[in-house]
C-alpha positions, -999 to 999 in steps of 0.1 A, spaced: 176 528 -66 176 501 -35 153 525 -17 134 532 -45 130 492 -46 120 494 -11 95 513 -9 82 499 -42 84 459 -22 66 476 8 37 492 -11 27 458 -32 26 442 2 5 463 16 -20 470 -19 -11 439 -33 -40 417 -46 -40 388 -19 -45 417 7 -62 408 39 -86 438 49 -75 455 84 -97 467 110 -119 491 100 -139 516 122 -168 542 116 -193 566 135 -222 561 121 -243 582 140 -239 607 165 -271 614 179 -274 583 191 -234 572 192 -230 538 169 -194 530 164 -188 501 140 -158 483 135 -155 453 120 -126 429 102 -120 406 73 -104 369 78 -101 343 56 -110 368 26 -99 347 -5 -115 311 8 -147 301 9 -148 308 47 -142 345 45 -156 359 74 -166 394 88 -163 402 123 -177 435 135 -184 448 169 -211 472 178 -206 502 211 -241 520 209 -251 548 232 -282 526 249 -295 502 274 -324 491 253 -322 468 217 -294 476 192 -307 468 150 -281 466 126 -283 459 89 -265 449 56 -285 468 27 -279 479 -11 -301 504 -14 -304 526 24 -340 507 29 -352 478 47 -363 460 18 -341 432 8 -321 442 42 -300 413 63 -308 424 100 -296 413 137 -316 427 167 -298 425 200 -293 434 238 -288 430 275 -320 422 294 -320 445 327 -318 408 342 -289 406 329 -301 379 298 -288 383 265 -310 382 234 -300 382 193 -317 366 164 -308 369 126 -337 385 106 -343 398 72 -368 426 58 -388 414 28 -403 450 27 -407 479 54 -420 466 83 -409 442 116 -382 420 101 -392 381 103 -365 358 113 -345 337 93 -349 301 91 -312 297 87 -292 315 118 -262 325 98 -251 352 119 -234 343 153 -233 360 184 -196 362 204 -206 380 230 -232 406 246 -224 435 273 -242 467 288 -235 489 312 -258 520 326 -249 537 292 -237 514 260 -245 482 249 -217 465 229 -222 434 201 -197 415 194 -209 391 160 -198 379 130 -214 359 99 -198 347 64 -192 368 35 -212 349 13 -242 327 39 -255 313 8 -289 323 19 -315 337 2 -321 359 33 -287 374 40 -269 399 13 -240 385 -2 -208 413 12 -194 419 -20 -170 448 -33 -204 472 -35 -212 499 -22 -239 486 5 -252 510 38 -254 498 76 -285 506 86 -293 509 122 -322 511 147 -320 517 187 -346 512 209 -352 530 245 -359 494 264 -354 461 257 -394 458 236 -384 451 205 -408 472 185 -410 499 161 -381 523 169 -394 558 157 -383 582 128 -354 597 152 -336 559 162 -330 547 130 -308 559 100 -281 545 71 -249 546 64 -226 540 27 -193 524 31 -172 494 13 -171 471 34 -143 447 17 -125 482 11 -91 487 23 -83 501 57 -76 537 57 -39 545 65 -35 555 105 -14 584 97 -17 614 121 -20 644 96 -14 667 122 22 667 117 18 677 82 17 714 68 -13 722 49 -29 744 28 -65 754 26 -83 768 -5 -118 779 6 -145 801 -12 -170 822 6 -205 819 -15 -240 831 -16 -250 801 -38 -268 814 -70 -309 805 -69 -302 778 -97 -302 742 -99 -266 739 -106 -237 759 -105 -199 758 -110 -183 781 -93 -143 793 -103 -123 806 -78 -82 813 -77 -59 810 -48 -23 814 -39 -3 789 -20 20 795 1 54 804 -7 73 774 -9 108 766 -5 113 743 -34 91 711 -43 68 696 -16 51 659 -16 16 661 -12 7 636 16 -34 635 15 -58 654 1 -95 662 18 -128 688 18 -133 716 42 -172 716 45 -180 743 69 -215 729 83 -247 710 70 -255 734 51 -219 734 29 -225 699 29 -257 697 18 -250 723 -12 -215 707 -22 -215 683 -50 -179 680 -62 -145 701 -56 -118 702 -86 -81 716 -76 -64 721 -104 -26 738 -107 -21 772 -132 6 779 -153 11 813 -170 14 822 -203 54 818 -215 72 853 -200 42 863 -182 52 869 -138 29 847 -121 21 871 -91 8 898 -119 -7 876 -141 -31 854 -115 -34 881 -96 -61 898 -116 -84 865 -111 -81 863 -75 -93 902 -72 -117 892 -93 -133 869 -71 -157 838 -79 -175 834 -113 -197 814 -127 -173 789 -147 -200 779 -175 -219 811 -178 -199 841 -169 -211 881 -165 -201 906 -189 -163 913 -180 -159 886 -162 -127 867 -172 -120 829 -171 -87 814 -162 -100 780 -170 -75 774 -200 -45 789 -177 -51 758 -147 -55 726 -165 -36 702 -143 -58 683 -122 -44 678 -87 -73 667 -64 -112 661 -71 -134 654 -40 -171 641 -41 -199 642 -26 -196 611 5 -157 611 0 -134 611 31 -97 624 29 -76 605 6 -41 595 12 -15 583 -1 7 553 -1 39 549 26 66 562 8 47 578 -23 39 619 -24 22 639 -50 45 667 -65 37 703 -56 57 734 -57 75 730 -82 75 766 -90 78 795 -58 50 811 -69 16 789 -73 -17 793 -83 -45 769 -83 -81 774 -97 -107 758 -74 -139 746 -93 -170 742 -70 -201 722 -82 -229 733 -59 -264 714 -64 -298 736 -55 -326 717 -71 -351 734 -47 -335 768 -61 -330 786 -27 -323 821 -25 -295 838 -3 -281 807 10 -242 817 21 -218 788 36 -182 782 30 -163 749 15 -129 739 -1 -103 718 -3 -71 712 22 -34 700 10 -16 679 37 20 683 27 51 681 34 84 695 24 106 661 33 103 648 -3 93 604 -5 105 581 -31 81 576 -52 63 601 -70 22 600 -72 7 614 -108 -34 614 -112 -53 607 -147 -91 604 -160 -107 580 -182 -145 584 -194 -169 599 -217 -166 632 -225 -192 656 -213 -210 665 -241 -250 658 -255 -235 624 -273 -243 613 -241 -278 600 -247 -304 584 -223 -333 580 -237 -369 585 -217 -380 554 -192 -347 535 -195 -333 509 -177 -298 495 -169 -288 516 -195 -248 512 -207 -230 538 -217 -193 539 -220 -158 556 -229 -125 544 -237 -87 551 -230 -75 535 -261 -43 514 -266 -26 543 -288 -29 565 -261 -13 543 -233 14 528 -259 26 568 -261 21 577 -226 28 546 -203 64 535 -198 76 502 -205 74 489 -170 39 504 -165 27 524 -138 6 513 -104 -30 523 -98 -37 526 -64 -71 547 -58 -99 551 -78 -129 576 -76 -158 566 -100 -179 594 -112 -216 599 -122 -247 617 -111 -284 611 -104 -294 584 -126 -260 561 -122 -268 526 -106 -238 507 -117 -201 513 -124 -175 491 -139 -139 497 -152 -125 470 -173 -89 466 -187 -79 448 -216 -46 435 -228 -29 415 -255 -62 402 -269 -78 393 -238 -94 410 -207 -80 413 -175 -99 409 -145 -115 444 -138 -99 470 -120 -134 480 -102 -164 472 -99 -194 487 -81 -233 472 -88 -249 492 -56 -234 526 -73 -244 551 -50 -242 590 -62 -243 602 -23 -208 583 -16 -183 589 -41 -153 582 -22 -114 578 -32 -109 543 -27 -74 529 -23 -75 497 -40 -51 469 -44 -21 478 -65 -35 475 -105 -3 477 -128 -14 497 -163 8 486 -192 16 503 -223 -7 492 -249 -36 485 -223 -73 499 -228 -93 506 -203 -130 508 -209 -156 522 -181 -188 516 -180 -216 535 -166 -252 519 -161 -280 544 -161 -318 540 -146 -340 573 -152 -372 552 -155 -387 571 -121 -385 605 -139 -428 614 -146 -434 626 -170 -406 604 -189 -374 626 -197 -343 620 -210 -312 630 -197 -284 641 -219 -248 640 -207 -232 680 -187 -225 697 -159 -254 693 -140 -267 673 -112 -297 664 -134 -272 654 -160 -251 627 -168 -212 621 -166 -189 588 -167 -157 588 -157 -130 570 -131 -101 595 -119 -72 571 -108 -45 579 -88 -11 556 -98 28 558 -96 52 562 -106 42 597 -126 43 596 -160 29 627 -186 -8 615 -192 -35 631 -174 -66 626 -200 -84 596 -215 -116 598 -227 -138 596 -258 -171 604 -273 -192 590 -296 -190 606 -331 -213 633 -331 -225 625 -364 -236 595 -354 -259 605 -332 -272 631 -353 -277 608 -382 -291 585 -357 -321 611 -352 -320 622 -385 -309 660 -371 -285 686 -377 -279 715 -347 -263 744 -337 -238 742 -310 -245 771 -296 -265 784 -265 -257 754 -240 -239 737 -268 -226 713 -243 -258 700 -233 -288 706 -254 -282 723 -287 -308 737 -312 -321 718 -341 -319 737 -377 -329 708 -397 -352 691 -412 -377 721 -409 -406 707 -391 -379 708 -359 -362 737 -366 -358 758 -330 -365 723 -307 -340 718 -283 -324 682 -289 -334 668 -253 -369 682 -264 -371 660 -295 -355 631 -270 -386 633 -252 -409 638 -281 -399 604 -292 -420 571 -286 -395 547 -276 -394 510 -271 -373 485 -261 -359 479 -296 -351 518 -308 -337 521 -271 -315 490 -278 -304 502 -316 -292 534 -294 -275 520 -269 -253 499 -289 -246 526 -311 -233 543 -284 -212 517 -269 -197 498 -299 -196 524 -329 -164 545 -333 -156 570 -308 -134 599 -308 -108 600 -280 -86 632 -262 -57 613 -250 -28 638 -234 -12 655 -210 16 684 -189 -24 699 -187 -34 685 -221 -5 704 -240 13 685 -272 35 660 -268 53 644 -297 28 637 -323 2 631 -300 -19 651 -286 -55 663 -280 -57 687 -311 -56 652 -334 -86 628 -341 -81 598 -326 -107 565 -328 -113 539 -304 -138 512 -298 -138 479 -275 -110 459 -288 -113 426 -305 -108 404 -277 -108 363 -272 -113 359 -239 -134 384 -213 -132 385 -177 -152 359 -160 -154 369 -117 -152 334 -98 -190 324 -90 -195 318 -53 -204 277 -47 -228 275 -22 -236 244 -11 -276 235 -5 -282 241 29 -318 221 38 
């Protein structure tokens, strides 16, 4: 128990909430070479500063940017160099559109020190978190992309199509751990494809682990992309661990799904058998932009349990230009190790469930949509002492702008567990966060913001599988383990339906776009085809997406892969809704003085 304490007093110092951000370090391009690294001081006062120091492969001007979006527009930019006199230059500048930056008429960033030599330039610079001018981008706890430029000579002028290029990161995220993985064992599971020439498929594939010895700790988790191509093509990776049927061997049972090969998980051939409802437990889920995830000093996630294990790999691979005979392989890899830690890791999902409740409605704008891990669910699940969240991977596609995951307890809200306004779909990465402690009794709510007002013609999207579809959910990674592994709701279907005055079949892509059987003049539409038949406004697009977010939802709260427990479990109809709360989370406003 007194190592147990330990390692419990050495992991809330180093996630704990008054963390100071380490050094962090990234190659941001290759072709040129632009290593960033950069460090957080001062990070809860007003004077929290960002130092970050710049090695680029060139002897002319180095640009690099702070943006939300990837662009220039809106971007806080520093140009830089070495003369060939030996003369440094740097100005602060900021990028109202595309186009030459203009400089700032308040210098906010500061310039340490410039070197070159016959084939780097290095930067050494720093500026405040928050400048307090209008120019600069406030560094929050976003998403926001380094953007970069390099020039051949010293003319500071337009830099070409090949010198330029982005970068997503958190900047105020914390350090990952400098653990060398390649004392760990690990184990791969990697499928072979020739993607099918369809915008979106999941693919199902199920491997064997090694034979282990007894139970092993799981020490990180990460993707094996095999090339741009695998890269390009690879949207998301779920591991999840099987578990026969009582009596059956697991050798003979699994063994028919791995001879098998891939299938299609949503739409298999003729034959072609599923062992979806055998592998339930999820273990690992990597995204698109995510690096490998570890975790904590002293915390492992449980594997081999059992001798024998099986895990069923699902594969989202995206192909919206529908490409034929395109083969590349991808997976997953298990660091792990067989010298069992302390503390044991569990992993858990909270969101809205994927289903055509899921509404966006044509031409819509910071559109809210939400689901709910109710109170019930955690007062069943969640020891008395609680459990420790420690990474968080939020989850939507195309259309998500903004992400937020609130927590609520005893009748008031708690500040919110994470928060992301520059959502970006194309860097979805675990993200160890400072130590959240979950209570029983707490709610969490997360809530997904939705912008689908480019689509032409105007189309709504309705919540699935798909790329082109929508999903909300935050996977979180905590300790110690308890049973729960699923949180979500769903708005009652009949509410929506009544909402569009509808009934439907549920059949034939049920999950996404059903058929219409009533009233008669709709009979055969496909619901996403009366979505867009619709003439909406601001006021029937509100009446919706309130619905959505504050009527009665139904919630699958469970866990031991979604099996009964007690009297709770996921075959009961639970409801849930925000809870009736006195005081919401206010985040501290940033004072800036007036500066002129």
């Amino acid at each position: 128990m007194l190592l147990l304490n330990l390692y419990l007093v050495a992991s809330l110092l180093f996630f704990s909430g008054n963390f100071v951000c380490g050094k962090r370090k990234e190659l941001i391009s290759s072709n040129p070479d632009f290593t960033v690294d950069w460090e957080i001081t001062d990070e809860t006062s007003r004077n929290a500063t960002v130092t970050f120091n710049l090695t680029v492969k060139t002897t002319g001007f180095v640009g690099f940017g702070i943006s939300k979006n990837g662009g220039m527009g809106g971007a806080d930019i520093v140009i830089g160099g070495v003369l060939p006199n030996g003369t440094v230059y740097f100005s602060d500048r900021h990028a109202p559109s595309n186009g030459f930056p203009p400089e700032d008429i308040s210098h906010d960033w500061i310039l340490h020190s410039a070197t070159e030599n016959m084939t780097h330039t290095h930067l050494h610079i720093s500026r405040l978190l928050d400048t307090c001018d209008q120019d600069d981008v406030a560094i929050t706890k976003d998403t926001f992309r380094f953007i970069w430029s390099v020039g051949s000579d010293d003319n500071i002028a337009y830099h070409g199509v090949n010198n330029r290029g982005s970068f997503a990161v958190n900047i105020l995220g914390l350090p990952y751990p400098d653990i060398d993985l390649s004392t760990f064992s690990t184990f791969d599971a990697v499928t072979n494809l020739t993607m099918p020439s369809k915008d979106t498929t999941y693919w199902c594939t199920v491997h064997k682990a090694p034979v282990f010895s007894g139970k092993q700790h799981a020490v990180a988790f990460g993707p094996v992309l095999f090339g741009p191509v695998s890269e390009k093509h690879s949207h998301h990776i779920s591991l999840y661990s099987c578990t026969p049927p009582n009596g059956e061997d697991p050798e003979e049972f699994f063994n028919k799904y791995i001879v098998q090969g891939g299938i299609d998980c949503l739409n298999p051939n003729p034959g072609e058998i599923s062992a979806y409802r055998y592998c339930t437990k999820l273990i690992y889920t990597w995204t698109i932009g995510g690096r490998i995830m570890h975790m904590p000093d002293g915390v492992g996630f449980p594997i081999g349990e059992e001798t024998h294990m099986y895990y069923l790999m699902e594969s989202h691979f995206d192909n919206p230009e529908q490409l034929v005979d395109v083969s590349f392989q991808s997976g997953v890899r298990i660091y792990y190790t067989p010298e069992l830690r302390s503390i044991e890791a569990g992993v858990m999902r909270t969101g809205q469930m994927y289903d055509y409740n899921l509404v966006v409605p044509p031409s819509s704008k910071d559109y809210v949509v939400v689901g709910h891990c109710s109170s019930n669910c955690t007062a069943q699940w969640i020891p008395t002492e609680g459990v420790n969240i420690f990474n968080i991977m939020l989850h939507s596609h195309s259309y998500g702008t903004k992400m937020k995951l609130r927590q609520f307890r005893d009748g008031a809200e708690e500040p919110w567990v994470l928060n992301d306004d520059n959502y970006d779909n194309d860097y979805q990465d675990n993200r160890n966060i400072p130590l959240v402690k979950f209570l029983p009794g707490d709610q969490m709510a997360i809530e997904c913001h939705y912008d689908n007002s480019m689509l032409s013609p105007p189309t709504g999207v309705l919540g699935g599988f798909g790329t082109r579809r929508e999903m909300c959910e935050a996977v979180y990674y905590y300790y110690p383990k308890v049973g729960l592994e699923n949180c979500r709701s769903s708005i009652l279907k009949e509410n929506i339906r009544n909402f569009f005055g509808i009934s439907v079949r549920e059949l034939n892509d049920a999950l996404t776009n059903p058929i219409i059987t009533a009233p008669e003049h709709l009979a055969g539409l496909s619901f996403l085809d009366y979505v867009d038949s619709i003439v909406w406004n601001d006021v029937t697009r509100g009446e919706l997406e309130r619905l959505m977010r504050f009527s009665l939802h139904t919630e699958q709260c469970g866990g031991d892969g979604f099996q009964k427990r007690s009297t709770y479990s996921t075959r009961e109809t639970y409801y849930v809704t925000y809870p009736d709360i006195e005081e919401e989370y206010v985040p501290p406003n940033s004072e800036c003085p007036s500066k002129f």
